[in-house]
N, C-alpha and C positions, 0 to 999 in steps of 0.2 A: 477589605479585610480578607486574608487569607483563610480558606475552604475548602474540606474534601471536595467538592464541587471542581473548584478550582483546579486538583490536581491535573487536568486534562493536558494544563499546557505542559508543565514541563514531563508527564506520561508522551507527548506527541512528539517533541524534540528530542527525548531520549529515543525517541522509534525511528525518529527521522537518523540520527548520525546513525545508529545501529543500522539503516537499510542501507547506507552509503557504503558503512565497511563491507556489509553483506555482499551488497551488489560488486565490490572490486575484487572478493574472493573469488565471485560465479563466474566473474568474467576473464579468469586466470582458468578456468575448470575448461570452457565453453569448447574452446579446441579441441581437448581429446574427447570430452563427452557429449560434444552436440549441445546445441542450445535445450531439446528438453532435455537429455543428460543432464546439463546444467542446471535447470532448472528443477530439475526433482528430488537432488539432493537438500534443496532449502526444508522438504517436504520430509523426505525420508530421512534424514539424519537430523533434522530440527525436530520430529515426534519422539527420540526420545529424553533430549533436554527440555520436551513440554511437560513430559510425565513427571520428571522432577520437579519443573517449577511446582505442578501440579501439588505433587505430594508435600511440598513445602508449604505450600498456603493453605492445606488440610490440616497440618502439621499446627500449624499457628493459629489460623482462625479458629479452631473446632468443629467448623462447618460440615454438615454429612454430606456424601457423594451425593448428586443431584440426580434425578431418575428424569430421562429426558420426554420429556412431553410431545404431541404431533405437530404443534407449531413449530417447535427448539427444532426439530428435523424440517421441518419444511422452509424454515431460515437459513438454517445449516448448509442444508444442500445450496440453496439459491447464491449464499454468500461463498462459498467450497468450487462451484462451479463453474461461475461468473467470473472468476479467480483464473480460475485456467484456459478457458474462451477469449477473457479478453488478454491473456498473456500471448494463447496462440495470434490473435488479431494485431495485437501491437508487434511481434515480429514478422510478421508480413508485412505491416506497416514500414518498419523499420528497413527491410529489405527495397521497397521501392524508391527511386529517384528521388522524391520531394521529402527527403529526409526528415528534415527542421521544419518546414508546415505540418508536418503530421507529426510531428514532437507539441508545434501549439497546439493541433488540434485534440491533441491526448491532455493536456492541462486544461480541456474543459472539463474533467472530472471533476472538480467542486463545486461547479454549478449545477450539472448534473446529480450530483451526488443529495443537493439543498434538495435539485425537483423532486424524487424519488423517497429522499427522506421526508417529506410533506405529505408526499401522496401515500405512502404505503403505511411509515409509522405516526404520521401526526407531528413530525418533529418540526415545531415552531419558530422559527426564528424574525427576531425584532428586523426592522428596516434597516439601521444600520449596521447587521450582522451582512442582511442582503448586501448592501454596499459594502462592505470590505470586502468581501468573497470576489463582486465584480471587480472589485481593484485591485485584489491580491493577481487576479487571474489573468486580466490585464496585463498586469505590470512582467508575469510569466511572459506571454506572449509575445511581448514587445522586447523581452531579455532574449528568447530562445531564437526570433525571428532573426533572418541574416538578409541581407539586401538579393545577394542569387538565389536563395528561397523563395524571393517574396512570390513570384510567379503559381508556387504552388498553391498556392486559392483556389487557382481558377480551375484545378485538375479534379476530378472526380472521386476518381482513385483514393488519393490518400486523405481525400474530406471525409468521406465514408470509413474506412478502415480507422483512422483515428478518433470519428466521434462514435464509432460503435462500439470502437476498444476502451475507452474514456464511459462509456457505457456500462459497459460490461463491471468496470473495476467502480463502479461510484456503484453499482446493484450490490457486489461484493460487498461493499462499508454497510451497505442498509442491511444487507444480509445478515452480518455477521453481527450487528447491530442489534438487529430483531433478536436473531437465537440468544444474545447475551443477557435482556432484558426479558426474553422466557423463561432463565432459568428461575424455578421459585424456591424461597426460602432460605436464601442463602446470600453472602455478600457481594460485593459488586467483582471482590476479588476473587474470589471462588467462581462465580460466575463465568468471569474473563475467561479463567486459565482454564474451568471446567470443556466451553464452547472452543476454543486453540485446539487442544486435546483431541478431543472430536473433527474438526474440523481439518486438522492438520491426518488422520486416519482415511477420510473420505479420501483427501488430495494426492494422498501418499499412493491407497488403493490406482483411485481411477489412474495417473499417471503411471506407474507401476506397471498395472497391465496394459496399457498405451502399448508401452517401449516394449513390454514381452513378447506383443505381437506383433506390433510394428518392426521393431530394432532390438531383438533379443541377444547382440551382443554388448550394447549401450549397460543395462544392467551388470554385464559382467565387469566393463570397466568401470563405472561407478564402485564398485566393493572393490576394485584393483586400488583404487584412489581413494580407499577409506580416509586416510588420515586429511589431509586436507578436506575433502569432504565434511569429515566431522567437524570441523573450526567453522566451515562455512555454513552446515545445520546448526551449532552453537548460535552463531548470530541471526541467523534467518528465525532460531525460535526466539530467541532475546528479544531482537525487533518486537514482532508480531504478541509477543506479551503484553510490552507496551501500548502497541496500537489496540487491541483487545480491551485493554486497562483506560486507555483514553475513550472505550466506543462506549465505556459501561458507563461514565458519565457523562457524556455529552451527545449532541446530535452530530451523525456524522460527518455532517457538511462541516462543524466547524476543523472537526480534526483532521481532516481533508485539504481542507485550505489553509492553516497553519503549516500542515506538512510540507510546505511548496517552501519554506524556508530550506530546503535542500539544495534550492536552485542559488541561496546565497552562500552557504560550504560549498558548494563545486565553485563560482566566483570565487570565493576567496582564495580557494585551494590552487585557482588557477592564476590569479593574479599574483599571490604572495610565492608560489612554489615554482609557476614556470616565468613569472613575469611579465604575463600579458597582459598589457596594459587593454582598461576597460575605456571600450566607444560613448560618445555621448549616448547613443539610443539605448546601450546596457547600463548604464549609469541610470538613465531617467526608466527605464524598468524595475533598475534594485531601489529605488525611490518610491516608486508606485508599489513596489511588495511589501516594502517598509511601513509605509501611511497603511496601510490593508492590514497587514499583521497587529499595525499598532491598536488601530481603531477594533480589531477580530474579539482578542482578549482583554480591550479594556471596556469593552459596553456588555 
C-alpha cells in the first residue's frame, strides 16, 4: 500500500533526472567559469529559488519558521561542507589518468553512506536493504568499468582520491540528513526546504569567498553569465528539494542507492540518442542495478 513513507522513491528519481539536466547546464558553463565557477552557480543562483520553494511550503503547510538548534548547525555544516571537499576531491580525481576506476571507486558512496548512516544516526536497515545496495553498487561498477581501466586498481592514487571523495559525499547525505530530522516541530516538508535554505547559504558563503580570493575575476564572470546561470541554479535548487524531501523520510543509504538509477538515463540516453550499442559486461551491469533497485523499494 501506497505511503507518505513511501514517497521517497519517486522524491529520489525526480532528483535524480533534475541532477542530470543540472549537471549538462554546469558543464556548458565549465569553460568560461572554471570548474568552481561552475560549480557555485548551482549554489549561488539555486539559493534563491530555495527561498521560494521555501516561502511556498510556509505558504501551504502553516508551519512557523523553525529556529535552528546546535545540533541542526552542527549537521548542517558537516553535510554543507563535506559537499564541497568531496566535490574539490572528485575533480582531482577526475583529472588523473585512471579515469573510470575512480568513477567506480566514487560509486561506493552508498555503502559508505549505509556505514555512516548506522553509526552516526542509528539508521537501520533490514538485510535485504544490505543486499540491494551491494548489488545496485556492483552492478554500477561493473557498468562504469572499461577493459583499459581495469589496471586502475592497482594505482594508489585514484583508490584513495575516490574512496575519500565517495566519502566525503555519503558524510554529506547523513549530514544533511541529521540537520533535517533536527528541525522540530514542524513537517518533514518544512523541514527539507527549511535545512536546503540554510544549507545552500553556508555553501554559497564558503565558495563565494573561495573565488574572491582565490580567482576574483571568476565571480565577475559568473554575474556576466547570469542568464544561463540562473536556469542552471533553477535546477540545481529543483534537484536538491527533492533529495532534501527523500532525506526527511528515509535513511540515506536508501536514497543514495536508488539515485544510481542515473547510471540507466545516461545508458539510455546514450544507446537510444547516439546509438551505441550496449557490451555484454554493460548489459549484465544494468541487470544487476535493475535486480538491486527492484529488491531496494520493494522490501
Amino acid at each position: 500500500m501506497f505511503t507518505i513513507a513511501s514517497l521517497w522513491i519517486p522524491f529520489t528519481v525526480t532528483a535524480a533526472l533534475g541532477q542530470v539536466a543540472r549537471n549538462a547546464m554546469q558543464r556548458s558553463l565549465t569553460a568560461p567559469l572554471g570548474t568552481w565557477g561552475a560549480t557555485n552557480i548551482r549554489f549561488l543562483f539555486g539559493l534563491p529559488f530555495s527561498l521560494v520553494f521555501f516561502a511556498v511550503v510556509i505558504a501551504f503547510t502553516g508551519d512557523p519558521v523553525p529556529w535552528p538548534v546546535v545540533a541542526f548547525w552542527l549537521w548542517l555544516l558537516l553535510g554543507a561542507l563535506s559537499q564541497i571537499v568531496g566535490t574539490g576531491l572528485m575533480l582531482l580525481a577526475m583529472n588523473d589518468s585512471s579515469f573510470v576506476a575512480t568513477t567506480a571507486y566514487l560509486k561506493t558512496e552508498a555503502i559508505q553512506t549505509a556505514i555512516f548512516g548506522f553509526v552516526f544516526l542509528g539508521d537501520h536497515l533490514t538485510l535485504l536493504k544490505v543486499v540491494a545496495i551491494l548489488i545496485v553498487t556492483l552492478g554500477v561498477i561493473v557498468t562504469a568499468l572499461r577493459p583499459a581501466g581495469a589496471r586502475g586498481f592497482a594505482e594508489l592514487k585514484p583508490m584513495v582520491l575516490g574512496l575519500v571523495a565517495a566519502a566525503c559525499f555519503a558524510l554529506s547525505a547523513v549530514g544533511f540528513r541529521g540537520a533535517i530530522i533536527a528541525v522540530p516541530g514542524v513537517s518533514f516538508v518544512t523541514a527539507a526546504s527549511y535545512t536546503l535554505v540554510l544549507g545552500l547559504v553556508v555553501q554559497t558563503a564558503v565558495l563565494t569567498a573561495y573565488l574572491l580570493l582565490r580567482a576574483p575575476e571568476v565571480p565577475k564572470r559568473i554575474l556576466r553569465l547570469w542568464r544561463p546561470s540562473l536556469f542552471a541554479g533553477f535546477l540545481g535548487a529543483f534537484a536538491s528539494q527533492f533529495w532534501f524531501l527523500a532525506f526527511a523520510l528515509t535513511a540515506a543509504a536508501n536514497v543514495r542507492t536508488l539515485a544510481l538509477v542515473e547510471v540507466l538515463f545516461a545508458q539510455a540516453v546514450s544507446y537510444y540518442s547516439f546509438k551505441q550499442p550496449l557490451s555484454m559486461r554493460e548489459f549484465g551491469g544494468i541487470v544487476l542495478i535493475v535486480i538491486g533497485v527492484g529488491l531496494l523499494v520493494a522490501v
